[in-house]
C-alpha positions as CSV (number, residue, x, y, z in Angstrom):
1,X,0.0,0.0,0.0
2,X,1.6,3.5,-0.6
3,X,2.2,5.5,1.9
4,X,-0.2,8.2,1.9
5,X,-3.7,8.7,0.9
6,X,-5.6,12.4,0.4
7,X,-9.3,12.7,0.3
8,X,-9.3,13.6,-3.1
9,X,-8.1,10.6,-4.2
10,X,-10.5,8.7,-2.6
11,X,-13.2,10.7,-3.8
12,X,-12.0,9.9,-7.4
13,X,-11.3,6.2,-6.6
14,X,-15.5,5.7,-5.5
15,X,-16.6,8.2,-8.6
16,X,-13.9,6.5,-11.5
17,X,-14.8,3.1,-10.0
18,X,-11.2,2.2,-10.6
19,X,-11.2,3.8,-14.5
20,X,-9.1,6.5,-15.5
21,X,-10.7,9.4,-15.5
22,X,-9.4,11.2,-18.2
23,X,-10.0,8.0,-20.4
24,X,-13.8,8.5,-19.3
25,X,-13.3,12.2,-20.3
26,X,-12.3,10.9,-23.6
27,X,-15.1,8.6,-24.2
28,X,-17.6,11.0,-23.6
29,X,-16.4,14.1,-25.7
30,X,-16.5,10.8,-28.2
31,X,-20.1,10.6,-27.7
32,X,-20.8,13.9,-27.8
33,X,-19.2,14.7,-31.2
34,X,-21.2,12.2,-32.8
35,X,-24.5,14.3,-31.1
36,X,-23.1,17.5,-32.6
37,X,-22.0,16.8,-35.7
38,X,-25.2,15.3,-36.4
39,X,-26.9,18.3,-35.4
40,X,-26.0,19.5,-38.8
41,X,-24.4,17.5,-41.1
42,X,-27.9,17.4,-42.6
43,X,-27.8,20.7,-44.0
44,X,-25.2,19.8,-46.5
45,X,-27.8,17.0,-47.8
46,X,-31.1,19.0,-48.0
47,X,-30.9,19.1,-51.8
48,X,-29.7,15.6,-52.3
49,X,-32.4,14.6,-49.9
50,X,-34.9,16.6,-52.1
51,X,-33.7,15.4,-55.4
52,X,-33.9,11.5,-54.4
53,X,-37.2,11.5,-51.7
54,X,-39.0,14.3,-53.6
55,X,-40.3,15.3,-50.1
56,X,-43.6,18.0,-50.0
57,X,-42.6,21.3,-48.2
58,X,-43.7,20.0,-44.6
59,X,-42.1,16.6,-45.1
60,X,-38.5,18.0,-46.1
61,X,-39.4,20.8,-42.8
62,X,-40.0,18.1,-40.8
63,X,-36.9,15.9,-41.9
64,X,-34.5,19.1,-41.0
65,X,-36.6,19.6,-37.5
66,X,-37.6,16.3,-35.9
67,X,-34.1,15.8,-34.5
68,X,-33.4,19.4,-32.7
69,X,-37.4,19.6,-31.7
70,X,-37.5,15.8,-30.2
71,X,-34.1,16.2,-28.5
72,X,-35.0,19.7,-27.2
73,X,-38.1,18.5,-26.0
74,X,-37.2,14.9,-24.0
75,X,-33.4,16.5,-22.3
76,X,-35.0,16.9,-18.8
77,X,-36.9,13.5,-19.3
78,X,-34.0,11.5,-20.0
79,X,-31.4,13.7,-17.6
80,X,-33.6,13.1,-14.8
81,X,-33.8,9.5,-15.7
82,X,-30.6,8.8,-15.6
83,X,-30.0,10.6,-12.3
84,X,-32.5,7.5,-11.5
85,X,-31.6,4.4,-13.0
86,X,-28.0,5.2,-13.6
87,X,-26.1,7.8,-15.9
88,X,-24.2,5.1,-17.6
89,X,-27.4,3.0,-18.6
90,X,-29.4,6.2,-20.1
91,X,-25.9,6.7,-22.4
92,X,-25.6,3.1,-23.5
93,X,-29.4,2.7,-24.6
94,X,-28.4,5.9,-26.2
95,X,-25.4,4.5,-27.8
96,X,-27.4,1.9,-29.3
97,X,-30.7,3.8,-30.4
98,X,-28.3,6.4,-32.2
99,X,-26.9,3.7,-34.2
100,X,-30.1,1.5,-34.7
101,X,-31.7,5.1,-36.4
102,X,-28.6,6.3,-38.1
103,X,-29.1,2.8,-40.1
104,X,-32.8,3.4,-40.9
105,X,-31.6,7.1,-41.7
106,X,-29.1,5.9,-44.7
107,X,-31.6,3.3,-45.8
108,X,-34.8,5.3,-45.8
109,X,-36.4,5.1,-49.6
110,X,-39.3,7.9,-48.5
111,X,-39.6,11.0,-46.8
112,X,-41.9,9.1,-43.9
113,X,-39.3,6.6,-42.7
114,X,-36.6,9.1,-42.8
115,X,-38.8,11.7,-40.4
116,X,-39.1,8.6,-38.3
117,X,-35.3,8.1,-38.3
118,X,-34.6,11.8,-37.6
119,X,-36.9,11.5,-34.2
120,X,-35.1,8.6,-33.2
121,X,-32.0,9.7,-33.3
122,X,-33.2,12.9,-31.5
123,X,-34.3,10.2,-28.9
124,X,-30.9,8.9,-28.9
125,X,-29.1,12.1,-28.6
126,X,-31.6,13.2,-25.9
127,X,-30.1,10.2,-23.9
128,X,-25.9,11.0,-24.6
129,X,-26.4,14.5,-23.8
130,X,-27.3,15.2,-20.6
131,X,-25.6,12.1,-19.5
132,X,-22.1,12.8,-20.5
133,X,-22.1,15.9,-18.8
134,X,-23.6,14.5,-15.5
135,X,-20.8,11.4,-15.5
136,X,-18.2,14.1,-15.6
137,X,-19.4,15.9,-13.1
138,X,-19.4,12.7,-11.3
139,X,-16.0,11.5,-12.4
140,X,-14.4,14.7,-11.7
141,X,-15.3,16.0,-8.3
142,X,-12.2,18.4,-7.3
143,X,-13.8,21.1,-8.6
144,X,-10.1,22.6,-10.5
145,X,-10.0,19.3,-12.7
146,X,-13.5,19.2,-13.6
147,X,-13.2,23.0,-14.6
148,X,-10.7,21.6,-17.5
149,X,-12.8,18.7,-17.9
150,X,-15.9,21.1,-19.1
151,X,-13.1,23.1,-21.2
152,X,-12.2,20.0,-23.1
153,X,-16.1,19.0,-23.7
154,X,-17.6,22.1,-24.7
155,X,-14.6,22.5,-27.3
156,X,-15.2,19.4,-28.9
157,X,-19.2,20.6,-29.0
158,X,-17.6,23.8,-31.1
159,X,-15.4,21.0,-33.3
160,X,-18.4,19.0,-33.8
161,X,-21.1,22.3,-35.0
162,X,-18.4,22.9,-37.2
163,X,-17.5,19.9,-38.9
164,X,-20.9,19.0,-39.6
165,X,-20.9,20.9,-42.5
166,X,-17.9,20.0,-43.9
167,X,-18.1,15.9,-43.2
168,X,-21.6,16.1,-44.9
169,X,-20.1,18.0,-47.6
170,X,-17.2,15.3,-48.4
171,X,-19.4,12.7,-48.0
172,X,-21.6,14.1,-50.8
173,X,-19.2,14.5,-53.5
174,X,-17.8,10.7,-52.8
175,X,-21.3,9.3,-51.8
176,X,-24.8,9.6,-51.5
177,X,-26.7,11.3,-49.0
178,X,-27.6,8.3,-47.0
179,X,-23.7,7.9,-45.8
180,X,-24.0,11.0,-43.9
181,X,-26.2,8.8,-41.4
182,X,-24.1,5.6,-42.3
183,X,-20.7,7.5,-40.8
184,X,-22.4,6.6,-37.5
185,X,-22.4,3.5,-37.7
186,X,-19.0,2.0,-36.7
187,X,-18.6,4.5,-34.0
188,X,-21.2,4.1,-32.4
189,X,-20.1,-0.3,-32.6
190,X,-16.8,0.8,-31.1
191,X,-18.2,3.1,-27.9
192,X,-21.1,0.9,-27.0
193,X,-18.2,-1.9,-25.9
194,X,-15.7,1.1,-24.8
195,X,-18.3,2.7,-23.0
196,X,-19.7,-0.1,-20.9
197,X,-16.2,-1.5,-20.1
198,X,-14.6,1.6,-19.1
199,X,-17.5,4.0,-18.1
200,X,-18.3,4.1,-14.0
201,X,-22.1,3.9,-13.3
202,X,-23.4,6.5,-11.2
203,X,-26.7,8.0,-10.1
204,X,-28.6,10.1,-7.7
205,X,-30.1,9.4,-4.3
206,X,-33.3,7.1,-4.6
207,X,-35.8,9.4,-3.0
208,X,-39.2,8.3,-4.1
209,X,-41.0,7.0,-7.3
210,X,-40.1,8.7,-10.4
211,X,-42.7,11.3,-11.5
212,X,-43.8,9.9,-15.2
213,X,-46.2,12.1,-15.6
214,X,-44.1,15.3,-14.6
215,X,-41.8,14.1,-17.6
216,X,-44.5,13.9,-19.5
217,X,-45.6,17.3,-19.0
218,X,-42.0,18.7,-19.5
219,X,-41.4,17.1,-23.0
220,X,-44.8,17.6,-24.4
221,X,-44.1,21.6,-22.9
222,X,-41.0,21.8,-24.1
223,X,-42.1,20.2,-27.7
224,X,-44.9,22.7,-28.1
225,X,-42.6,26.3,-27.1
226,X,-39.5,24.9,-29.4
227,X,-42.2,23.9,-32.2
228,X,-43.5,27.7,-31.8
229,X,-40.3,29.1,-31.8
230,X,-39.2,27.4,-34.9
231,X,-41.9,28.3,-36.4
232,X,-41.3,31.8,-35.1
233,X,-37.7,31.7,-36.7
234,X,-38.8,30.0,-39.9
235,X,-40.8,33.3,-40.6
236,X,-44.6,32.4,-40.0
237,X,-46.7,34.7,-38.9
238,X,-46.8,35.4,-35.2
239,X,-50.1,35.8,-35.1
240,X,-50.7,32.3,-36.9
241,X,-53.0,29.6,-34.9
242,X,-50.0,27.0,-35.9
243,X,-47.7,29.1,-34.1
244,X,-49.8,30.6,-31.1
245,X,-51.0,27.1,-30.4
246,X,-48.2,25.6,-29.5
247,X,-46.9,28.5,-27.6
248,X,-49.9,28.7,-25.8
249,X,-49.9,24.6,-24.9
250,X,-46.2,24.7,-24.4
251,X,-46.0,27.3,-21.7
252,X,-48.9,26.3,-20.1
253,X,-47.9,22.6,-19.7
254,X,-44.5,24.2,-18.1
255,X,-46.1,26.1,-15.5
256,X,-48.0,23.2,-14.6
257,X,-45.2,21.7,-14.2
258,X,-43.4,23.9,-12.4
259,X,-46.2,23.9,-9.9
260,X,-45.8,20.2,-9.7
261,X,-42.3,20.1,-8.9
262,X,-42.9,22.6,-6.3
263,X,-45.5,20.4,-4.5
264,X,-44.4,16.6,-4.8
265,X,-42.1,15.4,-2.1
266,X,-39.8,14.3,-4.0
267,X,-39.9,16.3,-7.2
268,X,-38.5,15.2,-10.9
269,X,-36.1,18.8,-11.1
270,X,-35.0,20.4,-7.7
271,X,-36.4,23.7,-8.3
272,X,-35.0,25.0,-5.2
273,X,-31.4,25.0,-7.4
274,X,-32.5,28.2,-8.9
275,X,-33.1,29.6,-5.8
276,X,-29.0,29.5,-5.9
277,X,-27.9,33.2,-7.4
278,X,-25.2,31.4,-9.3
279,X,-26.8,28.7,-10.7
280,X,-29.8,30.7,-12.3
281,X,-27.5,33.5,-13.6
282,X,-25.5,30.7,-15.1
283,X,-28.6,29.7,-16.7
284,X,-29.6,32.8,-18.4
285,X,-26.5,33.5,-19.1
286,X,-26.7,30.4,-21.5
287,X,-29.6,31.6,-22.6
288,X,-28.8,35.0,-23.5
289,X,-25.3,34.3,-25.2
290,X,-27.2,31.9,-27.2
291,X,-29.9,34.1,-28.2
292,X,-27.9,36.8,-29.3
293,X,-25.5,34.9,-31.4
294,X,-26.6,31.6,-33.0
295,X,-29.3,34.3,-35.8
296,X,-25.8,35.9,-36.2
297,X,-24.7,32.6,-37.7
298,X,-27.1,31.8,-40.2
299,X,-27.1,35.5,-41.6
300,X,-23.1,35.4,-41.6
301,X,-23.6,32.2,-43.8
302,X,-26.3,34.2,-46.2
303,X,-24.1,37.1,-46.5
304,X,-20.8,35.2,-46.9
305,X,-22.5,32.7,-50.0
306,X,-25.0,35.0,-51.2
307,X,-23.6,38.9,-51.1
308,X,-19.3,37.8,-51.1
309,X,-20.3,34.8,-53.7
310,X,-18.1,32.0,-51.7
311,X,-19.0,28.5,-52.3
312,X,-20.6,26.7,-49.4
313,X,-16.9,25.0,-49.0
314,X,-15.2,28.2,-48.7
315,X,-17.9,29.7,-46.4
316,X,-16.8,26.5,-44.1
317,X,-13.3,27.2,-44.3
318,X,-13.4,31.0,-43.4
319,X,-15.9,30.4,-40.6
320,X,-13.0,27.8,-39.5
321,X,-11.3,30.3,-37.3
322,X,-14.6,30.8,-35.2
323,X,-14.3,27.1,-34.4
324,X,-10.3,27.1,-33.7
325,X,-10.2,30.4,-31.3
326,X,-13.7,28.4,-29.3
327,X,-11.5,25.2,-29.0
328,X,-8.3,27.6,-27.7
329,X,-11.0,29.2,-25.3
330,X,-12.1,25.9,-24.1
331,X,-8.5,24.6,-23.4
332,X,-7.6,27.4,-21.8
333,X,-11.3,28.1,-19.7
334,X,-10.1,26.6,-16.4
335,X,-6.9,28.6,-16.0
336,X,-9.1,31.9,-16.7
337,X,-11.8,30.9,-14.3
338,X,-8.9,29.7,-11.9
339,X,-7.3,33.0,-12.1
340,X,-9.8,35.5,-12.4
341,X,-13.4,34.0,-10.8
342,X,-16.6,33.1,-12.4
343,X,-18.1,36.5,-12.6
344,X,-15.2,38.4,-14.5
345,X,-14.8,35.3,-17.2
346,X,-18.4,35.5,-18.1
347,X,-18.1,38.9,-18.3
348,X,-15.2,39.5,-19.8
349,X,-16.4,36.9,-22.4
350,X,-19.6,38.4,-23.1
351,X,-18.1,41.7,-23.5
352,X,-15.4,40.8,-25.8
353,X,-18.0,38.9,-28.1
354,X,-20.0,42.2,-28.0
355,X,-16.9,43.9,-28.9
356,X,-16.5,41.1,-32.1
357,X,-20.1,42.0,-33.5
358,X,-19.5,45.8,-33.3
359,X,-16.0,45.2,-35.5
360,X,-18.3,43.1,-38.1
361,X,-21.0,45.8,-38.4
362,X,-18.1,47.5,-40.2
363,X,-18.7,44.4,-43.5
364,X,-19.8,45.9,-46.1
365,X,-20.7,44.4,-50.2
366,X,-16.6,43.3,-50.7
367,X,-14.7,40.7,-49.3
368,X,-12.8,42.2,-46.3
369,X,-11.2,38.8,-45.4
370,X,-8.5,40.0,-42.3
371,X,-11.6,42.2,-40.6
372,X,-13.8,39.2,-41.1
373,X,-11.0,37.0,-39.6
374,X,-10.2,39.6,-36.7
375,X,-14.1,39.4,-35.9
376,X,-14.7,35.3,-36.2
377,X,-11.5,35.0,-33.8
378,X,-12.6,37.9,-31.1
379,X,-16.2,35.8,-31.6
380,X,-15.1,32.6,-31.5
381,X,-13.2,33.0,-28.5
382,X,-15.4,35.3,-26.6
383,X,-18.4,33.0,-27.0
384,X,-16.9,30.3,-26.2
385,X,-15.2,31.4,-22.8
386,X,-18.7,32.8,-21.9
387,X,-20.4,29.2,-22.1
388,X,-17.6,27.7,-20.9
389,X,-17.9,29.7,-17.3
390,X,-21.5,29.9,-17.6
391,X,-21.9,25.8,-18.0
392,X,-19.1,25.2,-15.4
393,X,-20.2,28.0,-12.5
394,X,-24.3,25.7,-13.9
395,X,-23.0,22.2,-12.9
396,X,-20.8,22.8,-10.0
397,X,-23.6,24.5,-8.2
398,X,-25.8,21.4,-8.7
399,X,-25.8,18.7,-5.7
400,X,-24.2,15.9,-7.5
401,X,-27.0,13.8,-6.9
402,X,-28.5,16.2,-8.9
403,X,-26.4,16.3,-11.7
404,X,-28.8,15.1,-14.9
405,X,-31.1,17.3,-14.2
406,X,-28.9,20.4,-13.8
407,X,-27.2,19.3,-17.1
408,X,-30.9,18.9,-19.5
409,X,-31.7,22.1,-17.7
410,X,-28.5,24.0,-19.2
411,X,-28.9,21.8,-22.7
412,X,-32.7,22.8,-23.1
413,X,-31.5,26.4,-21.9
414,X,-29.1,26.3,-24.7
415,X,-31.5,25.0,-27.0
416,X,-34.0,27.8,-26.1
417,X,-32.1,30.5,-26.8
418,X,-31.0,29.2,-29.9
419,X,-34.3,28.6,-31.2
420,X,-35.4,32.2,-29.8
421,X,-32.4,33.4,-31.2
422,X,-33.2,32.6,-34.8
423,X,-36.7,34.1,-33.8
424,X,-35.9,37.4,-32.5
425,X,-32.6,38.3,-34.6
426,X,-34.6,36.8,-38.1
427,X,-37.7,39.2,-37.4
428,X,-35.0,42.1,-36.6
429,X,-33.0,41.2,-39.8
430,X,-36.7,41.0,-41.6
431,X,-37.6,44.4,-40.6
432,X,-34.8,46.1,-41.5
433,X,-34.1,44.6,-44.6
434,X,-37.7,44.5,-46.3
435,X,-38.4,48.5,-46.2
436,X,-35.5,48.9,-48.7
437,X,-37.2,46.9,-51.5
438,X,-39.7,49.2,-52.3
439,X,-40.1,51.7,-54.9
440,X,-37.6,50.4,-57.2
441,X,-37.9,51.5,-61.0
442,X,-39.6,49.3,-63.0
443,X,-40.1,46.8,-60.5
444,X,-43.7,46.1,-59.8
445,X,-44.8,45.6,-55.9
446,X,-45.9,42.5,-56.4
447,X,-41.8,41.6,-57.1
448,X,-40.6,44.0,-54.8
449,X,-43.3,42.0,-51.9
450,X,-41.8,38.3,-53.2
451,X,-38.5,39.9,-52.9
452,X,-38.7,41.2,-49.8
453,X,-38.8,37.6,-47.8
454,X,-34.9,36.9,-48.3
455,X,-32.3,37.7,-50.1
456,X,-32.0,34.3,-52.0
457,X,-35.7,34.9,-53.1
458,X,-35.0,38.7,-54.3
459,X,-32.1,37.4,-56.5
460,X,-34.7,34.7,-58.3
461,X,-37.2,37.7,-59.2
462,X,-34.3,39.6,-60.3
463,X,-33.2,36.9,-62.4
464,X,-36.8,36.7,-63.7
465,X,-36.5,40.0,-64.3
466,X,-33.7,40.7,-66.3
467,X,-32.5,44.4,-67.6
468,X,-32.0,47.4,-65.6
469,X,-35.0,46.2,-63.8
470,X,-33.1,43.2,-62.8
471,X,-29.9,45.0,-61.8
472,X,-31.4,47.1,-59.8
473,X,-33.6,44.9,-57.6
474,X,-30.0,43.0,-57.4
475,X,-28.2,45.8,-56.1
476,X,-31.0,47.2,-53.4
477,X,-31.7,43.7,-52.1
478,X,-27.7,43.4,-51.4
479,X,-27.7,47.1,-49.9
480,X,-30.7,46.5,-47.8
481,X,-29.5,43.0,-46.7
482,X,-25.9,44.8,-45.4
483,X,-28.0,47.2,-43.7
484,X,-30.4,44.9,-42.1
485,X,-27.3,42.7,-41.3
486,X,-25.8,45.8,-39.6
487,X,-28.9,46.4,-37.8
488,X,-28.9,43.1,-36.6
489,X,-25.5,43.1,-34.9
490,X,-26.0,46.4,-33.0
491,X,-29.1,44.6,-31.4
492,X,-27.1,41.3,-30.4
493,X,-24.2,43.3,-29.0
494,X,-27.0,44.7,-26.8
495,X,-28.1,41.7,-25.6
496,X,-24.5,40.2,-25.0
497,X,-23.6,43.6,-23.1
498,X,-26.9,42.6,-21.2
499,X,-25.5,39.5,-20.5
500,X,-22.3,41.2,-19.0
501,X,-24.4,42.9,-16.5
502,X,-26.1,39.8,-15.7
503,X,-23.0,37.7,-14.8
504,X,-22.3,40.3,-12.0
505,X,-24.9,38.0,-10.2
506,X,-21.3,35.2,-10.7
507,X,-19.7,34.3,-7.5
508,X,-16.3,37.0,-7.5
509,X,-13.7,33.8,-6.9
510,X,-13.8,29.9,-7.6
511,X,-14.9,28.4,-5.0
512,X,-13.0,25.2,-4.3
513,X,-13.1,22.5,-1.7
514,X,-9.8,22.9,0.7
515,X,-6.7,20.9,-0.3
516,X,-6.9,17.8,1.5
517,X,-5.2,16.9,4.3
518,X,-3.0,13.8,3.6
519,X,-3.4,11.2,6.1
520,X,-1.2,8.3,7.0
521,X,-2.0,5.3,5.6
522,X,-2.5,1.7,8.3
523,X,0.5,0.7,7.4
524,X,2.7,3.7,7.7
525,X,0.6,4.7,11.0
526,X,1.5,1.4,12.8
527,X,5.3,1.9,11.5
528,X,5.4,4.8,13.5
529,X,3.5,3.6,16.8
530,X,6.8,0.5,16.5
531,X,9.1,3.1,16.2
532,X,8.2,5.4,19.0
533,X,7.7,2.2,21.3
534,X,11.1,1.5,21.0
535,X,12.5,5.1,21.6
């Protein structure tokens, strides 16, 4: 036996159960690449989709949504589940689901099989998500270790957004569309083994039956709001009964649920964690930074492929430095939140991605590739060192016990703000871009009205067009879409400076546990008793 033994280790030793636990780390940013690239390596394959399917509007709309709707919607079912029955068993079943519907995915030969595969893989990734972030909060219990833990993890969430794209695209020119879905496959064969040799099973305290029907209520909730949101960001009408509906349902199955929660003995989600200043700032802080950013995306994408010309492949590549400065902030999160406390690194983070949408209101109708770079790094690494504290001040303020439900609640944050994101910055965008499509000469306001709904659209009537006509719709719908786009970031860098003030609310300092105290091991103590006998 060696001779000493701290605390800490022991603490390890009962959450590893024996395994390494920066093998486990590595296992579970494994499983959560596959979750993130497959988020959108889809997009790539919308048109190959189309061309082979021949989906109706709805059908292709559905096969594009049912995998962030269904995931968004069952987080808190599944992260409480696992807190449960075991982390390790929700990821597995997980493991295996993802794989079973990435198979159907490749092989569907209609439209309805593949919307079927789409919700069962949001199913599957509902189940890998919450639970990798709950076992490393288990694994890693010294609070300075875990910090780099979540560093690691939510960079290789920025790798896996960002290779998406590219993967699907490589795929594509060497394959068909179904390989995108195939990829999956073989990983997935080599974690479930990996996973279940080398993963440590851990849960919560077993404090009562499991409310089912509070689930329920959650998932069906959070279906209905993220459905309305969508269709919110997809630019229906917010007055339309398919969107009020399901904003209507959504919220009110949510407050009953909340009301739930707040009388059952032993409720589904601890409530009384927000009650905890630094776990609810964490929260909307996660919220926030994703609402003012992930619109800001999509329009960089538009303006980048449709006003700068790029191919989608070199859109990819120069949004490549985004995803390199997020992984640099990642690796290098826990020495900043180490050094300089929870609330200044969400600050600091929010302010200098605030400070990175003011330098890109300054793009304009030519390529300006080193201010585009100098704004996608400040962005990249500012966004990324806000979620970063944000998630890791989230988890640590969770009772282990606790620690699936305190993840879905930061993934279905996340997811929130993303889909309110796309809402609230797309109707800004809208607003601002429209107005300057009317009154063109010789365009009729019947073009100018078709126009007026995106750029891509404006360019097809001014192809119809032709002539001066033509030319000038052209031009104006470029001008009006810089403008709107310049309008749009002046609104997000209010929200993100919103989102400095609000991580005031941050603890000042890390707050970790006391180095511990090394004490003598059996053998070495009964050494020492022989010894001093015989002095």
């Amino acid at each position: 036996m060696s001779g000493t033994t701290t605390a800490a280790a022991l603490r390890r030793r009962a959450a590893g159960a024996g395994a390494n636990r920066w093998v486990v780390l590595v296992v579970l940013c494994v499983s959560l690449l596959l979750v993130a690239v497959d988020a959108t390596v889809l997009h790539v394959a919308v048109p190959a989709v189309t061309e082979d399917l021949r989906p109706g509007a709805m059908e292709l709309l559905w096969i594009v949504d049912a995998y962030p709707l269904v995931c968004a919607s069952l987080l808190i079912l599944f992260g409480t589940l696992g807190d449960r029955i075991g982390r390790r068993r929700v990821l597995l079943l997980g493991y295996t689901l993802f794989g079973v519907a990435s198979g159907m995915a490749a092989l569907a030969d209609n439209a309805q099989l593949l919307i079927v595969a789409r919700a069962l893989l949001g199913v599957g990734g509902a189940m890998i998500m919450p639970a990798t972030l709950s076992i490393l909060r288990q694994v890693f219990p010294d609070r300075r270790e875990r910090a780099l833990a979540i560093g690691v993890w939510s960079a290789v969430a920025a790798v896996g957004a960002a290779v998406g794209p590219l993967l699907g695209g490589f795929l594509l020119e060497h394959f068909w569309w179904g390989s995108v879905f195939l990829v999956n496959i073989p990983l997935m064969l080599v974690s479930l083994p990996v996973g279940w040799i080398l993963l440590p099973e851990s849960k919560g305290e077993d404090d009562g039956p499991w409310d089912v029907v509070g689930a329920l209520m959650a998932a069906v909730g959070l279906f209905a709001v993220v459905l309305g949101v969508k269709r919110l960001g997809g630019g229906a009408s917010a007055a339309g009964v398919w969107t009020v509906l399901p904003l209507l349902v959504g919220a009110g199955l949510l407050t009953a649920f909340v009301r739930r929660q707040r009388r059952r003995t032993h409720p589904l989600v601890d409530l009384r964690m927000f009650a905890r200043p630094a776990f609810s700032t964490a929260v909307g802080c996660i919220v926030l930074a994703m609402l003012a950013l992930v619109g800001l995306e999509l329009i960089a994408a538009q303006y980048l492929q449709l006003v700068l010309g790029l191919s989608p492949l070199e859109t990819g590549l120069r949004l490549l430095p985004l995803t390199i400065a997020a992984m640099a902030a990642g690796l290098a999160g826990a020495r900043m939140l180490r050094r300089f406390g929870p609330r200044r690194t969400v600050c600091s983070g929010f302010c200098l991605t605030a400070a990175a949408v003011v330098v890109l209101t300054a793009m304009g109708g030519q390529d300006d590739w080193p201010l585009l770079l100098t704004g996608f790094v400040l962005l990249g690494f500012g966004l990324e060192t806000t979620l970063f504290g944000a998630y890791e001040s989230m988890l640590s303020e969770a009772p282990p016990d606790r620690a699936g439900g305190a993840a879905a609640i930061g993934e279905t944050s996340y997811q929130l703000g993303a889909g309110m994101g796309i809402a609230l910055l797309g109707s800004v965008m809208n607003g601002a871009y429209a107005p300057g499509l009317t009154g063109i000469p010789g365009v009729s306001s019947a073009a100018s009205s078709a126009a007026s709904h995106s750029l891509g659209e404006a360019y097809e009537v001014a192809d119809r067009l032709g002539g001066p006509a033509g030319t000038a719709l052209r031009d104006a719908a470029r001008h009006s879409f810089v403008h709107g786009l310049h309008v749009t970031l002046l609104v997000s860098a209010g929200l993100l400076l919103l989102g400095a003030v609000m991580a005031l609310r941050l603890p000042r300092v890390m707050q970790c546990e006391p180095p511990a105290v090394q004490v003598p091991a059996p053998r070495e103590a009964a050494e020492r008793r022989v010894s001093e006998l015989k002095v």
